[in-house]
N, C-alpha and C positions, 0 to 999 in steps of 0.2 A: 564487968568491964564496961558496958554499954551504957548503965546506969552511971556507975562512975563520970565518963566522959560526958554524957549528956546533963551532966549535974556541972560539973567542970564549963562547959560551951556556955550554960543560960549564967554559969556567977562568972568569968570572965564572957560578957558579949561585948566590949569594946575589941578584946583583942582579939574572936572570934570574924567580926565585923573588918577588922583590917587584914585579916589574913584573907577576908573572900574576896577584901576587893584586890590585894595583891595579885592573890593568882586570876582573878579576871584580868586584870593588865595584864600582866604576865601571858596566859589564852590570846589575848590579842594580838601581841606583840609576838610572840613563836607563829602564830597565825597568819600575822602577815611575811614576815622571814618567810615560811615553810618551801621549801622548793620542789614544787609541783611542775613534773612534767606530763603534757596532753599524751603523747606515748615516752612513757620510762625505757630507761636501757639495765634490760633483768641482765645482757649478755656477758659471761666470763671474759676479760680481759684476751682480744684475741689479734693474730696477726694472718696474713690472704697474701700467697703467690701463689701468679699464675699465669702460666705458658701455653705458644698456641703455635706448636711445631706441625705448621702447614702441611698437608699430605699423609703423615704418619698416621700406623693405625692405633687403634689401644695398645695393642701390646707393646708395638715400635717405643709409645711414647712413654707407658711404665721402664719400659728398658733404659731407653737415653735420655730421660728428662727428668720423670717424677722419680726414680730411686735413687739418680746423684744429688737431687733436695734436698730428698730425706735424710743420707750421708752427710750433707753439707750440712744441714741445720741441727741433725744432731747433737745434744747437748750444750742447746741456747738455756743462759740463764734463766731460772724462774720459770723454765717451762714444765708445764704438768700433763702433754699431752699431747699428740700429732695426729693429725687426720689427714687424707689425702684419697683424690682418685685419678682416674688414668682414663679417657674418652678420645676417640678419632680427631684429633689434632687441638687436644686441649687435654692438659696438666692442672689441677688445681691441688695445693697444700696450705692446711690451717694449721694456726702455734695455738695452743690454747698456755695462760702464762696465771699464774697464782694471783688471786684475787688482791693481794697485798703487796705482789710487787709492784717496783717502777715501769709503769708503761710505757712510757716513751724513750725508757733505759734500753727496754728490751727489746724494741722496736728497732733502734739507733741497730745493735749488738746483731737482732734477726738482717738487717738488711746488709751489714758489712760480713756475715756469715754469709749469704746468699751471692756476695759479690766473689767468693771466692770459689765456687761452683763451676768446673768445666761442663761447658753444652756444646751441642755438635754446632758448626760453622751458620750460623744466621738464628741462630735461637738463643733468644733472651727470657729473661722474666720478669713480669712486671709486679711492683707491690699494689695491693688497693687502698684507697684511703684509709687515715685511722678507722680503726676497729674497737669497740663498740660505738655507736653513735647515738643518741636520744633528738626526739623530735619536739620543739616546742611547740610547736601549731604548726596548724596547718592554714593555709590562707585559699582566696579562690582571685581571680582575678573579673571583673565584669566592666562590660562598657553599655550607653544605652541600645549601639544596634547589636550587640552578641554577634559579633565577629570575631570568629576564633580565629583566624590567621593574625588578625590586628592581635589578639587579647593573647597568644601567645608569644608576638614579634616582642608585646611589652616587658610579658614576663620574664624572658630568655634573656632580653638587651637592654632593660632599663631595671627593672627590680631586681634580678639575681645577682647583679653586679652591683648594685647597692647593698643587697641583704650581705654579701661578704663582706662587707664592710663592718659590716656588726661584731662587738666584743663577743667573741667566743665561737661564731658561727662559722662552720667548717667551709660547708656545700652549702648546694640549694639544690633536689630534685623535681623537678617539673613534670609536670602529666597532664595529658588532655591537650585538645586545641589540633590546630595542624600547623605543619613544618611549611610555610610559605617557598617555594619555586619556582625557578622560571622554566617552564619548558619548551622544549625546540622540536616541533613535530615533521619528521622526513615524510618526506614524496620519494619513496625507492625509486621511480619513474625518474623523475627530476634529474635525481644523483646519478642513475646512470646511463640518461642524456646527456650528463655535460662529464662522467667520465668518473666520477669519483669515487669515494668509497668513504662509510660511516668514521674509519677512523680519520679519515683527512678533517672531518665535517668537525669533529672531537677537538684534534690538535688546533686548527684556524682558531677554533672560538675560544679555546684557553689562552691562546698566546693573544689576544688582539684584547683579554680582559687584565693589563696592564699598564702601570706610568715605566716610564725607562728615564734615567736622567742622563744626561751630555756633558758635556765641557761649558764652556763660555764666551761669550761673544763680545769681544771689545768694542764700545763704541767711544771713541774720545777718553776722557778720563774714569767712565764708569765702567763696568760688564753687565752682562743679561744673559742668567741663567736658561740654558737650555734643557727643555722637560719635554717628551713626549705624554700627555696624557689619552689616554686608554681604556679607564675602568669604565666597567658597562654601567649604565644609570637607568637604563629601560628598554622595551621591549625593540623599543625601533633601532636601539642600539646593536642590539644584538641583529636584526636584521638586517643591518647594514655593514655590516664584518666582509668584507672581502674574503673569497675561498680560493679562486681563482683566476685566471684570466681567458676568455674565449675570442684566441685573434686580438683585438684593440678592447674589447668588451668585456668588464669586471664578472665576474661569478659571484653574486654574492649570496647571503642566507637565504633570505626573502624567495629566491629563484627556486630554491630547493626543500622550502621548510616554511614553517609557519610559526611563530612565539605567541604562548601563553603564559597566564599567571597560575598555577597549579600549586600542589601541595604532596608532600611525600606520601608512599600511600600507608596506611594507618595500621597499626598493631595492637588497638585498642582506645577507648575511652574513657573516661569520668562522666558522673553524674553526680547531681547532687539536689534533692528531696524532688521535685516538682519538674528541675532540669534535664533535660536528659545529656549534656556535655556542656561541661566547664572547664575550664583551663586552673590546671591546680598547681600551690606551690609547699616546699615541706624543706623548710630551713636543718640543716643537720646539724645538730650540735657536737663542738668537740667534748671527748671524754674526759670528766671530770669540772666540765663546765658548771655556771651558775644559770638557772633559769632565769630568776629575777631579772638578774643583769642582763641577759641575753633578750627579754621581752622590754627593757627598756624603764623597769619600774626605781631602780637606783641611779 
């Protein structure tokens, strides 16, 4: 047989010759198509509720929460499978659904099943985002001073809200960096010299960070909109909030506190070869997406 064929290849090598260059084009061309993602999504077709009945303990919450889920979502379409558990003021239950059904049929079907679930007075359930998800890259974000409050203010407010914009891209999860704050440091001394109390200090400064709009002001044949503005813009702002009054003399932050620029406090970081924290981004593709398309190559 081998002889045969190899006898066959050298007395046809024209048509030898164009079948190799066929399938190289061909190599090429699947090649570039191929849709490669940085992390694949191996996961079964799956659906995530989950409830968070304040107070209650496990068992409370297997009682009143997670076994009328389980009833409820009972005998959803295309499902092959139920997982759930039951924790001190958290419920969480998984659909897992046949690799071959319609996901987003079943999805539709899971949540109006979930809508018809009695829970005790103030407890709901939430869904999680589509379920499976793949990642096309992952990005970093860099500036030249590596300021992380900057390099995450970017990532959170100007890139994520871009990258949703992208065909097919679900989310964006973000890591690293810090959470930019302003913070307000009491003088307990202060506070209760002039009489007051942490929650007064709370409410003042929420309500004074506000626009409020008015009525109208006629002047001749035009009006002039009346606006209060409010919103805070900086530190001095904030320190200039009126709390109270002492006699004819304002109370204000400043009297009783101090403003800084801080950051929330941290639950971990990123690295990256040589860096020891980078501000990371990790676009989420929806399920059944196109790589190519979603990186921007078609």
């Amino acid at each position: 047989m081998i002889k045969w064929l190899m006898d066959l290849a050298l007395k046809e090598r024209a048509v030898v010759l164009a079948a190799a260059v066929l399938l190289m084009v061909g190599g090429l061309f699947a090649f570039h198509e191929l849709d490669i993602e940085a992390y694949p999504d191996p996961i079964q077709p799956r659906m995530e509720f989950i409830s968070q009945p304040f107070g209650l303990s496990a068992e409370e919450v297997e009682k009143l929460v997670t076994i009328p889920m389980e009833v409820g979502l009972a005998g959803t379409r295309n499902m092959v499978a139920m997982s759930s558990f039951s924790e001190f003021s958290l419920s969480d239950i998984k659909l897992y659904f046949d690799w071959d059904s319609d996901y987003y049929w079943d999805r539709v079907e899971s949540i109006n099943r979930m809508n018809t679930v009695n829970f005790p007075p103030g407890i709901t359930a939430s869904v999680n985002p589509d379920n499976p998800i793949g990642e096309p890259y992952r990005f970093f974000v860099e500036s030249p001073n590596h300021d992380l409050i900057q390099e995450k203010e970017i990532n959170d407010w100007v890139i994520e809200k871009q990258m949703k914009t992208v065909w097919g891209i679900e989310d964006n999860s973000n890591f690293g960096g810090l959470t930019k704050e302003y913070h307000v440091n009491v003088d307990p001394e202060a506070l209760s010299h002039y009489k007051m109390t942490l929650a007064n200090l709370n409410s003042s400064i929420a309500n004074a960070n506000i626009n409020v709009g008015g009525e109208y002001v006629g002047v001749g044949d035009e009006a002039y909109t009346v606006r209060g503005i409010g919103f805070i813009k900086s530190l001095d702002d904030i320190l200039d909030i009126t709390l109270t009054a002492n006699g004819a003399t304002p109370v204000r932050v400043r009297d009783v506190a101090t403003a800084e620029v801080g950051y929330a406090p941290r639950l971990g970081a990123v690295g990256l070869n040589d860096q020891d924290e980078v501000v990371e981004g990790k676009p989420l593709m929806r399920k059944y997406g196109d790589t190519l398309k979603n990186l921007g190559r078609h």
